[in-house]
C-alpha positions, 0 to 999 in steps of 0.5 A: 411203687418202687422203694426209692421214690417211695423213700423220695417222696416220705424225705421230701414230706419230712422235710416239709414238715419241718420247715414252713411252707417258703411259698411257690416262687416262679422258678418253682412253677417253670421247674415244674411245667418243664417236668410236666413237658419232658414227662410228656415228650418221654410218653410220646417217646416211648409210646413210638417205640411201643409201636412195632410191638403187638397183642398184650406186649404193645398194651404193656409197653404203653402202660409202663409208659403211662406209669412212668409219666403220671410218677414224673409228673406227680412228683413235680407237681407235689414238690411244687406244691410242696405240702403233705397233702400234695406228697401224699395224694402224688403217692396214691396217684402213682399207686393208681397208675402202677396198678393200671400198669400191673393189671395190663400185665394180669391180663397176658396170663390165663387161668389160675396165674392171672388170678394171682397176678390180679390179687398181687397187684391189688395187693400191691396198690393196698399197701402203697396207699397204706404206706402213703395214709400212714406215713402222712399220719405219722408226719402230722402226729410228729408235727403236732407233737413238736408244737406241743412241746414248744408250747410246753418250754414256752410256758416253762421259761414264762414261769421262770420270768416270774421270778423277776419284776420290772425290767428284769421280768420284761426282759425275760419274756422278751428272751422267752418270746424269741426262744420260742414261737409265742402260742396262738 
């Protein structure tokens, strides 16, 4: 996968995590057919001009066009949906298509270099869904650890309400539930 998507989708993942879900409005939904569509007429586009190419080129072309579509799309799809699971599964998907891509280029080599080819786009493809499993852990982890801590100051300024009584006390915990999102 190429660095900057990469660095896109792990950005747009992390600010996910940060915010709440606002929900897919329609503007969202008609942004994103409109990027399934333009992904498909550039597809059809590209695979035009791949027509005067012949043999292993003309395979190659019409896999790096394929390639492209699936990231465009992908990336709409999970900016539309915009959770975790959605980045993380456009980010394997990519993976998959780029590794198509790749072994249609193995496959113009012969012998020992096409041998190469084929484990380097294994290879590849291993550590771009490494890459997408691990960043999403770590997305999760560092979300949870975020709630934690909220918990924990919550708690905190609970306790220190406890040093008033009456109106004094149902006011700090009125400040301490709007400070901090109250625990399930």
């Amino acid at each position: 996968m190429k660095m900057p998507h990469m660095l896109l989708l792990l950005g747009a993942a992390l600010l996910w995590a940060g915010h709440a879900r606002a929900g897919a409005v329609p503007d969202a939904r008609n942004a994103y057919e409109q990027a399934r569509q333009a992904a498909a007429t550039n597809y059809k586009n590209a695979v035009a001009q791949c027509g005067s190419i012949a043999g292993n080129p003309h395979d190659l072309c019409v896999a790096e066009a394929k390639a492209a579509q699936v990231q465009a799309e992908e990336e709409a799809r999970a900016a539309y949906e915009n959770t975790l699971k959605a980045y993380t599964r456009a980010r394997m998907r990519i993976a998959a298509a780029n590794y198509d891509r790749d072994k249609t280029r193995c496959a113009g080599l012969t012998g020992n270099d096409k041998d190469v080819c084929m484990e380097q786009a294994k290879a590849t493809r291993i550590a771009a869904e490494a890459d997408a499993r691990a960043d999403k852990k770590t997305i999760e982890a560092r979300s949870e650890a975020r709630e934690d801590k909220q918990k924990a100051a919550y708690h905190v300024a609970l306790e220190k309400c406890d040093a008033f009584a009456g109106a004094a006390k149902e006011q700090c915990v009125a400040q301490a539930k709007a400070a901090y999102t109250a625990p399930r």
